[in-house]
N, C-alpha and C positions, 0 to 999 in steps of 0.2 A: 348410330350408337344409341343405344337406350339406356335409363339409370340404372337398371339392373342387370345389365351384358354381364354374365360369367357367374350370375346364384342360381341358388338351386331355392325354388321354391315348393314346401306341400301343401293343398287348397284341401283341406278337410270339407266333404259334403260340396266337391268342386263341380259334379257334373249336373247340378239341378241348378235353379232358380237363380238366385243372387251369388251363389257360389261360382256358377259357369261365367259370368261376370267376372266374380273376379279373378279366377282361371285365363281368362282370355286376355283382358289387362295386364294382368303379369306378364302371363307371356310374349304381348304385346313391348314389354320394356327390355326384353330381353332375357329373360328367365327362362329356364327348363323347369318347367312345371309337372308340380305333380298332383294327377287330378283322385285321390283319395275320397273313392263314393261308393256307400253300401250297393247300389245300384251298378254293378259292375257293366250293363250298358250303357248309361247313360256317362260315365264314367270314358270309357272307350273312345264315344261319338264325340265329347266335348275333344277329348285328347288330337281325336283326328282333325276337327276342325280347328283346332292349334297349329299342329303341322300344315293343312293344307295354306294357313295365312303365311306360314313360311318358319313356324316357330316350332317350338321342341319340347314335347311333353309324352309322360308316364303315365297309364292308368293302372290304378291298382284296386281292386275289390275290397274295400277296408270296413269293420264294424267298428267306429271307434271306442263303442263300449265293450268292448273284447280286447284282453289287454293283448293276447296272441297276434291277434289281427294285426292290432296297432304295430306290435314287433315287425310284424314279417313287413308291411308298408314300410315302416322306416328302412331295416334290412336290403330292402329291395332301389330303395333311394339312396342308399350308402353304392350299391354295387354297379347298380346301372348309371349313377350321376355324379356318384364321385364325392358327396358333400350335401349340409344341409345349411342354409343360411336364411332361409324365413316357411316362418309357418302361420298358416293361418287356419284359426280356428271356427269355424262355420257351419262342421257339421252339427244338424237342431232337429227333432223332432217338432214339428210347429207347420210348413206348408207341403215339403213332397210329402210326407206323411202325416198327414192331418192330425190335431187335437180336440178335445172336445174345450166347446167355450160354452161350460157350466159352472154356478156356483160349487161351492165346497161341500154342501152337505148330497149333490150326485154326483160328484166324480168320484171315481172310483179306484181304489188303492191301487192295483198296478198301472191304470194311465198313470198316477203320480210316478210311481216307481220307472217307466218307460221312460219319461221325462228327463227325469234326474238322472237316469244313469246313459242317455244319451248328450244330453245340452251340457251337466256337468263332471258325470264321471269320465264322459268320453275327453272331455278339454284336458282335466287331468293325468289321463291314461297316453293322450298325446303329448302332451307338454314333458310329461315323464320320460318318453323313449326318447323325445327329441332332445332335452337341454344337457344332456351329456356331447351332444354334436356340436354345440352352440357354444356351450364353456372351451372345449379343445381347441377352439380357432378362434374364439376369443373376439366373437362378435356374434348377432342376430338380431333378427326381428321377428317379434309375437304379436300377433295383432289376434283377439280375443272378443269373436259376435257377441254382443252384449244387443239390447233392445231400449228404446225409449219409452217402451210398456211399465217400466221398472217406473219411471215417474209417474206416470199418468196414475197406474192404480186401480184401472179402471174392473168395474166386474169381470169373472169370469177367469179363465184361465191364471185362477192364482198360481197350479202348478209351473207354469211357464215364464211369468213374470217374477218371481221368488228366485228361479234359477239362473235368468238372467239380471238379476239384483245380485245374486250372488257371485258373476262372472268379474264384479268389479271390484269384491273384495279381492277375488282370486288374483286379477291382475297386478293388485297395489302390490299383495304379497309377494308374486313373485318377480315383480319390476325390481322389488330390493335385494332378494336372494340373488337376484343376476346381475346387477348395477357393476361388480366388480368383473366383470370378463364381457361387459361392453355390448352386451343384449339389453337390447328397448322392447319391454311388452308393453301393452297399451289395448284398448276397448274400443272399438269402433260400434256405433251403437245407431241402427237405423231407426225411421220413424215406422211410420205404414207404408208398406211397400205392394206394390204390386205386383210380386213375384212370383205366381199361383201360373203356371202352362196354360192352363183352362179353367180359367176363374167361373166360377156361379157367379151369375146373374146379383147373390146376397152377395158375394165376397167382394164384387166390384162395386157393391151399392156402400158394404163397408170400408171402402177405401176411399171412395167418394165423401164418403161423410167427413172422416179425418180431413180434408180440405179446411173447412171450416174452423178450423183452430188451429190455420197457419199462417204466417204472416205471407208465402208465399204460395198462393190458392189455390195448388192443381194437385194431381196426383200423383205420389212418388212411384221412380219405377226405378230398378234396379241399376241404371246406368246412372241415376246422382248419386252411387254409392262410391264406383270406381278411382276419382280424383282423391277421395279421401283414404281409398284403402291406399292407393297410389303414391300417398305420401306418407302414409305409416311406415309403407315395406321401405322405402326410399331412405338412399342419404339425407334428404334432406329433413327428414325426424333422428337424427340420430343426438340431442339433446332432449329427445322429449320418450319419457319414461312414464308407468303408472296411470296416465291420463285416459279419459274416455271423452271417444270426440262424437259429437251427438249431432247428427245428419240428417233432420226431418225438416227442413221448412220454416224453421222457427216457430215448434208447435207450444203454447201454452197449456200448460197442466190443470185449469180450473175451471 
C-alpha cells in the first residue's frame, strides 16, 4: 500500500529532468500518473517506464501555455482516470529548453515573453482547468516549482527568477481561494540542481560552484527533491497550506 493508492496525479513537464522524478515517485506511492510533457516522446518513455515498474500512468502531449492544450490534458485525465486529485506544476522553460543567462540590457523581448508565458501563464492555465476538479470532491493538492534563485538574486537570468518570485505570490493567493473545499497549494522550491541529461562541461562546473554556499557540500541532483515533493502530494501536508519549502542544502544568499 502506498500513501497515494487510488489518486490521480498530473506532472506538468513530467517527462524531462526533475519532472520524470517526480513522475516516477508518484507513481511509485501508488498514483496513476499523468505525465503532461510538450515533448510528447519523452513524455511516452517516462509513462512506459512507470508501467514497466508495475505502476500506471498517461502521457499526453501538452503546451501548457496553450489554454487548448491544457483543456484537452485535463479532459483526457477526467476520461481515462476517472478523477484529479493532485497536480503538480513543473513545467519551466529553464533546462530541457535552455535560457539565456544574460543581463537585462541583451535579453531579448520574446526570450522574456517565452519565459513568462511558459513558467507563469502555463501554471495559471493549469491551475485553471484543474481547480474546478479539486473544489467538486472537495480535496487536492497543488504543489507549485518555485526556485531558490528568487533569493539569491544573483545575475543574469532576471526573466526567470522574477517569474519564479512570482510563483509564490501565486501560491499564497490561491492556497486561500481553496482553503474552503480542503486543497493545499504550496511551493516547492529547488536549489541548483543537476538536472541537465547532458550537462556541458560549464553547467556542471556551475553546479559545482553552488556547493560552496551550502552547508551540505555536494551537488544537488534531482532525486533530494522527491521526499519533499513526496510530502506535499501526501496526507501527511494536509495542514500545511500557502508555504514554500526550500530544498537546496542550506544554501546562503550572501
Amino acid at each position: 500500500m502506498g500513501k497515494l493508492d487510488g489518486r490521480v496525479a498530473i506532472v506538468t513537464g513530467g517527462g524531462n529532468g526533475i519532472g520524470r522524478f517526480y513522475s516516477k515517485a508518484i507513481a511509485g506511492e501508488g498514483a496513476a500518473v499523468v505525465v503532461a510533457e510538450v515533448d510528447g516522446i519523452a513524455a511516452q518513455l517516462t509513462a512506459d517506464e512507470i508501467a514497466e515498474d508495475g505502476g500506471r500512468a498517461l502521457a499526453v502531449q501538452t503546451d501548457v501555455s496553450n489554454a487548448q492544450s491544457v483543456q484537452h490534458m485535463v479532459d483526457e485525465t477526467i476520461r481515462q482516470l476517472g478523477r484529479i486529485d493532485i497536480l503538480v506544476n513543473n513545467a519551466a522553460v529553464f533546462a530541457t529548453i535552455p535560457i539565456s543567462r544574460v543581463g537585462i540590457e541583451e535579453l531579448s523581448e520574446d526570450e522574456w515573453d517565452l519565459v513568462y508565458r511558459v513558467n507563469m501563464k502555463g501554471m495559471f492555465l493549469t491551475c485553471k482547468a484543474v481547480v474546478p476538479h479539486l473544489k467538486k470532491q472537495r480535496y487536492g493538492k497543488i504543489v507549485n516549482i518555485g526556485s531558490g534563485s528568487m533569493l539569491e538574486g544573483a545575475g543574469g537570468r532576471i526573466h526567470y527568477t522574477s517569474a519564479k518570485a512570482a510563483v509564490v505570490g501565486f501560491t499564497r493567493v490561491l492556497a486561500h481561494e481553496l482553503g474552503d473545499y480542503n486543497v493545499c497549494v504550496n511551493t516547492l522550491a529547488p536549489g541548483s540542481t543537476l538536472s541537465e541529461k547532458d550537462p556541458t562541461p560549464e553547467i556542471v562546473r556551475m553546479r559545482e560552484a553552488a556547493t560552496a554556499r551550502r552547508a551540505i557540500k555536494r551537488v544537488q541532483r534531482p532525486e533530494d527533491l522527491v521526499g519533499a515533493m513526496l510530502f506535499l502530494v501526501s496526507p501527511d501536508s494536509d495542514f500545511i497550506t500557502g508555504q514554500m519549502l526550500l530544498v537546496d542544502g542550506g544554501s546562503r544568499f550572501y
